[in-house]
MARVOBA-509828 format. One record per residue: residue in three letters; x, y, z of N, C-alpha, C in turn. Coordinates in steps of 0.02 Angstrom, whole numbers, plus 50000, padded with zeros to 5 digits. Example, Ala and Ser with C-alpha at 12.3 -4.5 7.8 and 13.67 -1.06 7.14 Angstrom:
BEGIN
ALA506604971650390506154977550390506604983550390 SER506424988850354506844994750357506455000250394 
end
This chain:
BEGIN
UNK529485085248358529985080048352530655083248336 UNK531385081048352531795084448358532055080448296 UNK532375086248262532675085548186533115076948202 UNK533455076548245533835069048237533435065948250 UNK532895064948254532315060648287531855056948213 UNK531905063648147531635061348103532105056348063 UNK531565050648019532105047647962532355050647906 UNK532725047247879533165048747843532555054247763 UNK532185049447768531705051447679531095058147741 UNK531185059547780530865063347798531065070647774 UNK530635077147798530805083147761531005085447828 UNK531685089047841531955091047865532105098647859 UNK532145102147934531755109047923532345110547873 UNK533145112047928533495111547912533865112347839 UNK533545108247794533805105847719533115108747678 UNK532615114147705532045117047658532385117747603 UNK532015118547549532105123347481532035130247498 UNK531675131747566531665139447581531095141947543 UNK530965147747549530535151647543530675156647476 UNK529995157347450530195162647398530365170247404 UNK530315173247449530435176547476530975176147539 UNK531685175347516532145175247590532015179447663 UNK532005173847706531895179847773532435174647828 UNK532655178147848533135174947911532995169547959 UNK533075164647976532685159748018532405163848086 UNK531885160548106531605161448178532075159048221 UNK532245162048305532385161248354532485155548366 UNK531655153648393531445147948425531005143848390 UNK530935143848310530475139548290530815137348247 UNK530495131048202530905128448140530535132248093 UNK530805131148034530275133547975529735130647958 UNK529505125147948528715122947966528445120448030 UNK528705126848078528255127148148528045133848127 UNK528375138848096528325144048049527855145648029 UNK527735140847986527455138847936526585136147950 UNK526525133847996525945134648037525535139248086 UNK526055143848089525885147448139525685152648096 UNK525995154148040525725159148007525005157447954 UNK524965149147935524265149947923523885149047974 UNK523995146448043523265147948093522995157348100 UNK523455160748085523485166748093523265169948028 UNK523055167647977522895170047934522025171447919 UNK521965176347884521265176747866520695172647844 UNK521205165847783520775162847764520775154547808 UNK521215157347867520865150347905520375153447950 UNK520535156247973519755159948033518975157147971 UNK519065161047918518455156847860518315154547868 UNK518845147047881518345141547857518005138547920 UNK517825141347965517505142048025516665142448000 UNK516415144547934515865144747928515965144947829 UNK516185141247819516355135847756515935128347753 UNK515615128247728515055120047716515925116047689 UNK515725109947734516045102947729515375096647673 UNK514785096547723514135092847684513705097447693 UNK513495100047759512915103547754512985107047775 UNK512735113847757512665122147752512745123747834 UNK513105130347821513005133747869512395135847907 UNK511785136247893511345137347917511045131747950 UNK511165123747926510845119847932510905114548007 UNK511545120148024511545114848115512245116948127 UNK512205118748202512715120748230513345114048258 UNK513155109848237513585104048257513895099748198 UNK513715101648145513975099248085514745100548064 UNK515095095448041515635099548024515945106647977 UNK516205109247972516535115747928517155113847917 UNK517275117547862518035118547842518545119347892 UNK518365122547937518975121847989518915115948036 UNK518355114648084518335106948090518525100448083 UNK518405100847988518775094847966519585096147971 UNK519755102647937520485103147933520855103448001 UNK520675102848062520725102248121520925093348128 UNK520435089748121520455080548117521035079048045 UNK520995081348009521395079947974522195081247999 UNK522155087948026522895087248052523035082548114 UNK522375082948168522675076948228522855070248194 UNK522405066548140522405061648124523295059248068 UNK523375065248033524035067248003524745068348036 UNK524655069948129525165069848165525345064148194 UNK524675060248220524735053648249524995049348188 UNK524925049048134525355044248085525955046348072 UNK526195052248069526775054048055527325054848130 UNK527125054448166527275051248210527485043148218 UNK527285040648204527455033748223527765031748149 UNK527905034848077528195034248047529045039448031 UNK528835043048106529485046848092529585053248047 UNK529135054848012529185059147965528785065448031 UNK529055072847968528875079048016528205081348018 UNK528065081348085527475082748106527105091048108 UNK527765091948118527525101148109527385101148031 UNK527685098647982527585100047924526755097247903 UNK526865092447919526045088747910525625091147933 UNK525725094047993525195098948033524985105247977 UNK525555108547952525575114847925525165113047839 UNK525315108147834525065105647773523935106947785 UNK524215101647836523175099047834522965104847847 UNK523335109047889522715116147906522795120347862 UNK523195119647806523175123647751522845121747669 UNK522535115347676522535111147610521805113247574 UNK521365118147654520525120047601520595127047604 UNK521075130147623521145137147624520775141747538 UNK520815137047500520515141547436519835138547412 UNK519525134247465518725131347449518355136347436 UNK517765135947394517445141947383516715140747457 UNK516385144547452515835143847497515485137047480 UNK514915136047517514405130547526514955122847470 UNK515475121647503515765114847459515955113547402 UNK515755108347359516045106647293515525109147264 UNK514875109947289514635113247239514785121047234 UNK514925124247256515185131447239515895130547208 UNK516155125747219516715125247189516525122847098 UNK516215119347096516215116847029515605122546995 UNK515375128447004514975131046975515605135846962 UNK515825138647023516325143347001516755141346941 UNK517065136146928517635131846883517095134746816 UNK516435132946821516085133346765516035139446727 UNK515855144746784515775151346773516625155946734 UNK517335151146745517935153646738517855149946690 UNK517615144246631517935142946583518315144946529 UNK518095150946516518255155046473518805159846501 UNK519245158146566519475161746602520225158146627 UNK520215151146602520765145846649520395141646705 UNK519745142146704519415138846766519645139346841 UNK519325135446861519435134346962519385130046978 UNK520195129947005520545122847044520475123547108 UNK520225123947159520185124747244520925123347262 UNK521285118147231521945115547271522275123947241 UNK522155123747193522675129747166522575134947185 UNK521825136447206521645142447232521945140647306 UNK522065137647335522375139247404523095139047408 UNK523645137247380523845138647347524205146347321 UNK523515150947308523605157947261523435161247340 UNK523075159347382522875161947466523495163547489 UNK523805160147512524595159247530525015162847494 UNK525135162047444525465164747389525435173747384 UNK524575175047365524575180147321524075183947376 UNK523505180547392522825184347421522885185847498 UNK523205181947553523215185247619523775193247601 UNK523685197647654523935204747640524175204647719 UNK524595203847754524785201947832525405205047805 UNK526245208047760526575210047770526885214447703 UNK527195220647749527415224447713527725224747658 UNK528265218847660528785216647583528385213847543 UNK527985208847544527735205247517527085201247510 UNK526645201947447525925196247459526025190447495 UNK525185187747510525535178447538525485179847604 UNK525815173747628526065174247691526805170547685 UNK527105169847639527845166847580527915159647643 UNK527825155047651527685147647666528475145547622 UNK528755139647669529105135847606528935132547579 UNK529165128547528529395126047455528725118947463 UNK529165116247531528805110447552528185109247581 UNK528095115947624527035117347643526965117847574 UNK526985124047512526715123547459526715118947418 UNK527055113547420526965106747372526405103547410 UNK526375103447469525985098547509525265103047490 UNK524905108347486524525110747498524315109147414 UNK524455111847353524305109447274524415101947283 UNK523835098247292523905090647293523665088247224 UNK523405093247188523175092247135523375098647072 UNK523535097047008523425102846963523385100246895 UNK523035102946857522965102046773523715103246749 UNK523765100246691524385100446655524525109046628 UNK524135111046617523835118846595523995123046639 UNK523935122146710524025125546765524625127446797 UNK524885118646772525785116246808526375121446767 UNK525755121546683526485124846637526555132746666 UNK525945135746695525955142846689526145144746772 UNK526335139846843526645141746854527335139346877 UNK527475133846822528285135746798528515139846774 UNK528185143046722528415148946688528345155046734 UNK528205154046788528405159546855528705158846890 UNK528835150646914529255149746942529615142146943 UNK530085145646895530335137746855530755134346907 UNK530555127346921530825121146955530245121247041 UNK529805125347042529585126947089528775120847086 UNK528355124647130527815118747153527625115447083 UNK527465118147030527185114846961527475111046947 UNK528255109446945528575105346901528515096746908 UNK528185096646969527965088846992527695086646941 UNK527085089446929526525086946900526665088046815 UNK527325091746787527505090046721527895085446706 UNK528345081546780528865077146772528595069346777 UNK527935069546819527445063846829527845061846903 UNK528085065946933528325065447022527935066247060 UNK528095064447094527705064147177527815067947210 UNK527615069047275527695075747333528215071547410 UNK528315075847456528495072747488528165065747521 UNK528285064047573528125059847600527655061647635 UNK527775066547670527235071847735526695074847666 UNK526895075647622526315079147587525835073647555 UNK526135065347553525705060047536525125060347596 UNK525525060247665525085056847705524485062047718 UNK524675069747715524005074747727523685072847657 UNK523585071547592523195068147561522775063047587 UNK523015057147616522775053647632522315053247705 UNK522625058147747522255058847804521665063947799 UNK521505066347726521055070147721520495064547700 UNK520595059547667520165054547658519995050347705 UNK520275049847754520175045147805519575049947850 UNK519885057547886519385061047904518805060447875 UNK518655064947795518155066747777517695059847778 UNK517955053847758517275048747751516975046447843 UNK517445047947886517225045547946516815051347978 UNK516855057847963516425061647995515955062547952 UNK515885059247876515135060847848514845055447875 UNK515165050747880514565044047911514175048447969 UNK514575051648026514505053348092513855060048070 UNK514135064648028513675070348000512925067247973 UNK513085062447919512455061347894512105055747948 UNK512215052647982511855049448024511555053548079 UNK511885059448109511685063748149511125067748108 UNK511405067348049510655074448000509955068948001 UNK509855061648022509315057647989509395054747912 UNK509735059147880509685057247803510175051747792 UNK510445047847830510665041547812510615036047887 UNK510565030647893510285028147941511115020647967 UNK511025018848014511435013448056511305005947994 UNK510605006847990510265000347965510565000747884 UNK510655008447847510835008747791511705004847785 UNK511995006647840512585005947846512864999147852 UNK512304992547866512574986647837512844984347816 UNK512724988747768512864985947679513734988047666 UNK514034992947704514674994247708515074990747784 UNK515414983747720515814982247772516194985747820 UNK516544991347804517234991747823516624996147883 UNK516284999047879515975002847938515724996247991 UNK515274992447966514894989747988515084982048047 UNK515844981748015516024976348078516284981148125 UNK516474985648135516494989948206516154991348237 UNK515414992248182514634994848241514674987148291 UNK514584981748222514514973448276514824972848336 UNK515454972848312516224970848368515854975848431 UNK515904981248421515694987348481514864985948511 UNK514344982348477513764979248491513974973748523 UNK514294970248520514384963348542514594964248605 UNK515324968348625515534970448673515164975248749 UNK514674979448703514044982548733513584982248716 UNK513184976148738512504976348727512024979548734 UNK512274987148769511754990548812511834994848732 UNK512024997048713512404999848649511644998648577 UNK511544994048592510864991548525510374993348540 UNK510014994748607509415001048622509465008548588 UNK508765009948564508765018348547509135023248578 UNK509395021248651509625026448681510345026148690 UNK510635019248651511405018648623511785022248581 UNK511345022448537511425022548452511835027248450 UNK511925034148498512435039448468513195037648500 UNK513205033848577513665029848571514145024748534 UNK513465021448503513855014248471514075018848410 UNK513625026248383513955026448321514615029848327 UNK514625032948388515255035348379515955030548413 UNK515785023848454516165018848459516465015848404 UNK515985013948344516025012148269516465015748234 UNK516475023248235516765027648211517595026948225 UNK517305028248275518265027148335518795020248313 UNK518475015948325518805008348316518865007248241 UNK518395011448198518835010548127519175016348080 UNK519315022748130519835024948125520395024548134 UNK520425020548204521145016248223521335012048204 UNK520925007448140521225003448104521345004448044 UNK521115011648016521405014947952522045017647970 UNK522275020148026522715024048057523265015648037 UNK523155012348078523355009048100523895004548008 UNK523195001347974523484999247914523815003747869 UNK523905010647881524245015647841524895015247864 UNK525105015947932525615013747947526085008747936 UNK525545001947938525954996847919526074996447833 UNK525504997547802525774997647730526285002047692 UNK526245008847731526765011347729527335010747752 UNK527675005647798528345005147825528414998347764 UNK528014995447743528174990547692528454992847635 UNK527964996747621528265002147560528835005047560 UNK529095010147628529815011447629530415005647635 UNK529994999647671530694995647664530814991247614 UNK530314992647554530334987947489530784992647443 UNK530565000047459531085003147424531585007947431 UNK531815009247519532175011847548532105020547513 UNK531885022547508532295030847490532825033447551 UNK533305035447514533885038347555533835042847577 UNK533205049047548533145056047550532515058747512 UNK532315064747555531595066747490531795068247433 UNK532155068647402532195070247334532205061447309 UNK532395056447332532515049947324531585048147334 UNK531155051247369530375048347371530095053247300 UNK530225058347295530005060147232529975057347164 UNK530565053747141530635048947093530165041047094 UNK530115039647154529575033847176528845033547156 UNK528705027547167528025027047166527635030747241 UNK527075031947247526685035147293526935029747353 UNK527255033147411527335025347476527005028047530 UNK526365030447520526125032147580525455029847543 UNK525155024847596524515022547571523825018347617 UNK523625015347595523055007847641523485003747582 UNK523404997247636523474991747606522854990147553 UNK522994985247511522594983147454521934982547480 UNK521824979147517520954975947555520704983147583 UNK521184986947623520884991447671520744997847600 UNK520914998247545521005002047502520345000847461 UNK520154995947437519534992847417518964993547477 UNK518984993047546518404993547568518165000847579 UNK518705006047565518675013247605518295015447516 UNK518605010447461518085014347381517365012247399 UNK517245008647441516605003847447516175010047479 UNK516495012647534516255017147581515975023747538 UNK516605025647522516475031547471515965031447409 UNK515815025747405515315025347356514575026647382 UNK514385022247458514065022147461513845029247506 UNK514375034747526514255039347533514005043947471 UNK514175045047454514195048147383513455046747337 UNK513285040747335512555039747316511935040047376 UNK512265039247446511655040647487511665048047550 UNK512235047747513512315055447578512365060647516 UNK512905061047471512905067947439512345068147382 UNK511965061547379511415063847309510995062347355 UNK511005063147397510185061947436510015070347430 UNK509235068847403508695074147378508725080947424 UNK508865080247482508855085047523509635087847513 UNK510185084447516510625087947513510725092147418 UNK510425088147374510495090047303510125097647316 UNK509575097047357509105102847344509405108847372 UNK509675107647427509975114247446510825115847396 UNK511155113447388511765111147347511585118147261 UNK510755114047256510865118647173510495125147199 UNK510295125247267509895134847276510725136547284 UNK511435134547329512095137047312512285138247248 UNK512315134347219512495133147153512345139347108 UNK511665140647127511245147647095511575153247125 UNK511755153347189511905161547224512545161347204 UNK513035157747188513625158847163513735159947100 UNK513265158047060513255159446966512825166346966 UNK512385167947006512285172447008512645180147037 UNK513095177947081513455181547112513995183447046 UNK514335178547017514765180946971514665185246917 UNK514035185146878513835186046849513595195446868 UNK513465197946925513295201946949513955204646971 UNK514415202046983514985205346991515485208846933 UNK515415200846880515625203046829515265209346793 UNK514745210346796514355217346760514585221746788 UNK514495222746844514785228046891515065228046955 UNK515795228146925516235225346996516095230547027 UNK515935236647020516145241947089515415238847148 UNK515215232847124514805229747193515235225947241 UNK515915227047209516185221847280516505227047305 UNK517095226847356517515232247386517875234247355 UNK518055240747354518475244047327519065242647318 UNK519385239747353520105235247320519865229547275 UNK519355224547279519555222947234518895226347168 UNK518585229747164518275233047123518705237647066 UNK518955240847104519875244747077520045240747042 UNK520295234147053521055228247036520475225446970 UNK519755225446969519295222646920519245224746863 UNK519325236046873519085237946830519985242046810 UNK520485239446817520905242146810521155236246753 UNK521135228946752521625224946736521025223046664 UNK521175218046615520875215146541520145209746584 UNK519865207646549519375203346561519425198146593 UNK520305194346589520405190546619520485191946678 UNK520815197446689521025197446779520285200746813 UNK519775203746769519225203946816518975198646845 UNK518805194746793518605186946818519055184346870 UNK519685183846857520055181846925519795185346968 UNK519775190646971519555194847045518925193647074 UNK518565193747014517875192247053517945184847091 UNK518335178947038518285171147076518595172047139 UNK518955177447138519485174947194519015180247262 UNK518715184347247518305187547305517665181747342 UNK517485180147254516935174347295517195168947327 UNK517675166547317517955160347338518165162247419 UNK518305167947420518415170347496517795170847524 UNK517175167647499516645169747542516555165947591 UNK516405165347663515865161247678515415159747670 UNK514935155847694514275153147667513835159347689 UNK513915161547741513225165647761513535170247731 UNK514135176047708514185179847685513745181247576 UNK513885175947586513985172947499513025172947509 UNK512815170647539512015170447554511895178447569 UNK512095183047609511845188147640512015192647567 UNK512535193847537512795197147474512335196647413 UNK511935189447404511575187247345510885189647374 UNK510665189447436510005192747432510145202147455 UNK510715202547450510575211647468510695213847392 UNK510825210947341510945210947268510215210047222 UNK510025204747239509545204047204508825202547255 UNK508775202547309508185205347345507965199947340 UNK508115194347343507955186647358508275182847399 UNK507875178647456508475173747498508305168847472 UNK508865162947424508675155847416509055151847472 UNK509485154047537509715150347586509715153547663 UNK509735149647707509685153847791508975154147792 UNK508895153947874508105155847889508105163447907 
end
């Protein structure tokens, strides 16, 4: 979209905060076309190519991954920002950068790791991707990172502890932390990749867990907001309600109520800007959040998430494989921390050179770079056990 093309409260390449690291503009690109191009090119997006979304890498070649989803999240993040005018390269650069610091096999490697750092500052995934960008890709000579501006890195920390925000202001005062000590908001483009990460992730677990067996069409009744699209799309195709429909109608179902999440985000959001006009992004920062679902569509998508969450992420099969992860990553740390010279020599060096704290960083931040089959292949050449992969 061409800079006069965006509105006024949009982020404009033009008017960045720039980069922490000054470098001269590109030729032919803006700065968050930049800005994308250098995380598709980065190490830790190729990753998440074999990164668990719900279910493991081992467990089916058609399931989604970390890159996958962050793929739908950005189509779904351009098509709204699009029709609201705001920048699309930025939103783009945002979604394919927002799981860059996931640890292996999902939230559960994520929340064992957090466990394993308590004594350390813990582990934030938003922050660890974040520190990817920042500190951990190695792509140029001047500098760590891949140095992103002001505005990808606000969009990408969608989340941080108060604890987190102070320490890196005190690195870099007025910079990404200070949102979250002032009780501000992010841009506008950095609301909507929030939000288009929720819209993705619950429509392809319906699609995932109905494809795995472990959640069923018939279960899905019970969730309105899914369930009048299977009808409407049954009604319309009757051929659609035979056994040999079902992967049609579910992905008809799927389709027709993404376009109406798409759809009510848009409109609740142009309500929102014209109830309270911002003149400029620094004018949406002071605001309440104006990128959203309307009230009804907002209540049926908690409905959804609930009933994902009790029948897809605690269903027995997914718990069971979830805590054999859970184990290779507490175990992994734990084995690293004794003796880092088991990981590579850079960071084995950076482990046994720095205080207790920065080993632990090193080790979180090596595992967190794992993939799933790596993080599996590492824990049984360590301890001579496979608890994952056939």
């Amino acid at each position: 979209m061409l800079d006069s093309a965006l509105a006024p409260h949009a982020c404009h390449p033009g008017r960045s905060r720039g980069r922490r690291h000054p470098e001269p503009p590109a030729p032919t690109r803006t700065e968050y076309q930049r800005d994308r191009d250098r995380i598709v090119h980065s190490t830790a997006f190729r990753r998440l190519v074999y990164k668990t979304q719900v279910f493991l890498n081992h467990e089916g070649d058609l399931f989604r991954t970390r890159l996958t989803h962050s793929l739908e999240v950005a189509q779904l993040g351009r098509s709204i920002a699009r029709s609201l005018r705001l920048n699309e390269d930025l939103v783009e650069a945002v979604c394919l950068a927002h799981d860059l610091g996931h640890t292996p096999f999902g939230h559960a490697g994520q929340d064992v790791l957090n466990e394993c750092m308590q004594d350390f500052g813990g582990f934030e995934h938003n922050l660890q991707s974040l520190r990817v960008v920042d500190r951990l890709e190695e792509r140029y000579p001047q500098y760590d990172g891949i140095n992103l501006t002001f505005e990808t890195r606000e969009g990408i920390l969608k989340h941080c502890s108060r604890r987190n925000a102070e320490l890196l202001e005190a690195r870099e005062p007025g910079g990404v932390g200070r949102r979250f000590l002032l009780g501000r908001q992010p841009s506008l483009e950095a609301q909507l990749c929030n939000l288009a990460d929720e819209i993705a992730y619950n429509a392809h677990d319906i699609d995932d867990g109905v494809r795995s067996g472990l959640i069923t069409l018939a279960q899905l009744r019970d969730v309105p907001l899914f369930d009048r699209y299977r009808a409407r799309a049954e009604a319309e195709y009757p051929h659609l309600a035979a056994p040999a429909g079902q992967r049609r109608l579910l992905a008809e179902a799927i389709r027709r109520m993404l376009s109406d999440q798409v759809y009510d985000v848009i409109d609740a959001t142009r309500a929102a800007l014209a109830a309270h006009a911002p003149a400029d992004v620094d004018a949406v920062r002071g605001l309440p959040a104006l990128v959203g679902f309307s009230p009804d569509m907002r209540a049926q998508s908690q409905v959804l998430k609930r009933f994902l969450f009790r029948e897809l992420y605690r269903h027995p099969q997914v718990v069971q494989t979830t805590d054999s992860a859970r184990q290779v990553v507490r175990e992994l740390f734990s084995i690293y921390q004794a003796g880092p010279r088991e990981m590579p020599p850079a960071q084995a060096a950076s482990a046994l050179e720095g205080d207790a704290q920065q080993r632990a960083r090193t080790v979180a931040d090596f595992i967190a770079g794992m993939t799933d089959r790596f993080a599996a292949r590492e824990h049984e050449r360590l301890t001579g056990r496979r608890l994952l992969g056939r």
